[in-house]
C-alpha positions as CSV (number, residue, x, y, z in Angstrom):
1,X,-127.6,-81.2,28.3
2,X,-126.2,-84.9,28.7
3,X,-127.8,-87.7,28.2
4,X,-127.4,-91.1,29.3
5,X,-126.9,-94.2,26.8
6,X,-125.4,-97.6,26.7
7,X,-123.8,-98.2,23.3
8,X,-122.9,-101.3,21.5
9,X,-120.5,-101.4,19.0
10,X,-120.0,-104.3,16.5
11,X,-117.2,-104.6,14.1
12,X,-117.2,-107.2,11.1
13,X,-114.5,-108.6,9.1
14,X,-111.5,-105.6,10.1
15,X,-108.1,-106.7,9.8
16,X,-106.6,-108.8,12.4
17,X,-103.1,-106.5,12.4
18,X,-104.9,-103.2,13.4
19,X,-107.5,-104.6,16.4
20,X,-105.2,-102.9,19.1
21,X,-105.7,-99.6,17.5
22,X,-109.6,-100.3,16.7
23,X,-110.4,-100.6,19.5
24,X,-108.1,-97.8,21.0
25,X,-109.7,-95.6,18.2
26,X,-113.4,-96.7,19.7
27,X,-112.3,-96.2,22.8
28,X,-111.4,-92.3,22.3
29,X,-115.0,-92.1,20.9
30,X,-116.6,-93.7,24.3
31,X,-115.3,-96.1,27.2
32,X,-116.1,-99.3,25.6
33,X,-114.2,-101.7,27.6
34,X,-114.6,-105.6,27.9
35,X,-113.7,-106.4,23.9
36,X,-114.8,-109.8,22.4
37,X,-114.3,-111.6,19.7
38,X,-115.6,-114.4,17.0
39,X,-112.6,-115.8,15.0
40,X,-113.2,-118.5,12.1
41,X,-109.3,-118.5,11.9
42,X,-108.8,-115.7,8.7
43,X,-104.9,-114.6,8.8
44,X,-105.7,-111.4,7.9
45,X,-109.1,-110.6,8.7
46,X,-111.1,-110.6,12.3
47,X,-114.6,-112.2,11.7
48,X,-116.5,-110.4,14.6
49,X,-115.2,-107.7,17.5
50,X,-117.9,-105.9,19.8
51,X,-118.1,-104.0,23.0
52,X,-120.3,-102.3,25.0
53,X,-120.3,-99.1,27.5
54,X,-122.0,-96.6,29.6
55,X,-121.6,-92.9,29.0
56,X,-122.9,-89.5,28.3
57,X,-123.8,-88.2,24.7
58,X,-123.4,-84.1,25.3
59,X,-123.2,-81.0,23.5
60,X,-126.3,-81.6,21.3
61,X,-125.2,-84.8,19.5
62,X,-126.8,-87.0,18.1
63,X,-127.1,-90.6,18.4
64,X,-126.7,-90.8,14.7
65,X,-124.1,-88.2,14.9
66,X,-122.0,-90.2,17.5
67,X,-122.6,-93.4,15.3
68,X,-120.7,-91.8,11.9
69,X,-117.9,-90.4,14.6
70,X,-117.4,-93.9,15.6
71,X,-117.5,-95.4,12.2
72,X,-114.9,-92.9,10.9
73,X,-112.6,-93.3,13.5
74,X,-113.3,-97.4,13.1
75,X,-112.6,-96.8,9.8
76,X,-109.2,-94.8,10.2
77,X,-107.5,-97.1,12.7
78,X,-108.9,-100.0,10.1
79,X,-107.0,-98.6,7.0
80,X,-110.2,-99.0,5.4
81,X,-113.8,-100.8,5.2
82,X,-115.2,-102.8,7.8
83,X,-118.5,-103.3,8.1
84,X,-119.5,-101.1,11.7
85,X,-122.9,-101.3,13.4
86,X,-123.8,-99.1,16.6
87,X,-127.0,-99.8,18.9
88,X,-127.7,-96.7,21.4
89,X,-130.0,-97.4,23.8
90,X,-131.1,-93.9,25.6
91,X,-131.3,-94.7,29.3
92,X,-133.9,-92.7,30.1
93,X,-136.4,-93.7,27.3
94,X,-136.0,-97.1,25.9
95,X,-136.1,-99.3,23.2
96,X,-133.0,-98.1,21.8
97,X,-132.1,-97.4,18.0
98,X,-130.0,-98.8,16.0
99,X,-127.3,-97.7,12.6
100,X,-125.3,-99.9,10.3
101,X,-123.0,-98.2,8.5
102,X,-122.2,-100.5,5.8
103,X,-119.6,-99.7,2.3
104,X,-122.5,-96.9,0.4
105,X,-121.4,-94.8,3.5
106,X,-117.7,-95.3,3.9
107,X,-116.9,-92.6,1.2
108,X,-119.4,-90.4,2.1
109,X,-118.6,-90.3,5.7
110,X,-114.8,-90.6,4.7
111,X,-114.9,-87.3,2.9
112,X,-115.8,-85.2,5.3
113,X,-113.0,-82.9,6.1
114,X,-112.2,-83.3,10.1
115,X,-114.9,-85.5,10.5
């Protein structure tokens, strides 16, 4: 059964020399599209990068589920930490909810083979 949702994602403080694959990465996960940006002028650092998209969560996942897929893949293209927040809103029921996945999770979501 799908489901519809509009997702937010919000990336703080990832490294300014792996955006293009970020948001490549993100955009594997769902069709975020329309990237912007906050930038305080850090060489090596990208203060603030968020997107949002339409889609269809299927196959029984999760919203949180989704989130940590994100994150990891976020996380990946990153070469490490960045702080990762995802709002889903479900279409068909609102409000919407909303996970920050902040450094306590990295390793935990990090280690999990194929994840």
């Amino acid at each position: 059964m799908s489901r519809s949702y509009s997702m937010v994602v919000e990336i703080d403080d990832c490294r300014r020399d792996r955006v293009t694959a970020i948001k490549e990465a993100a955009e594997e996960q769902w069709p975020f599209e329309d990237w912007q940006f906050t930038d305080k002028g850090d060489p090596a650092t990208l203060d603030y990068l968020w997107a949002t998209a339409d889609d269809q969560l299927t196959g029984g996942e999760t919203e949180r589920q989704f989130g940590e897929r994100l994150a990891r893949a976020i996380w990946r293209a990153n070469g490490g930490f960045c702080e990762v927040t995802v709002t889903a809103t479900y279409l068909d029921d609102l409000p919407h909810e909303c996970y920050f996945f902040e450094r306590s999770e990295y390793d935990e979501l990090m280690a999990v083979p194929n994840g």
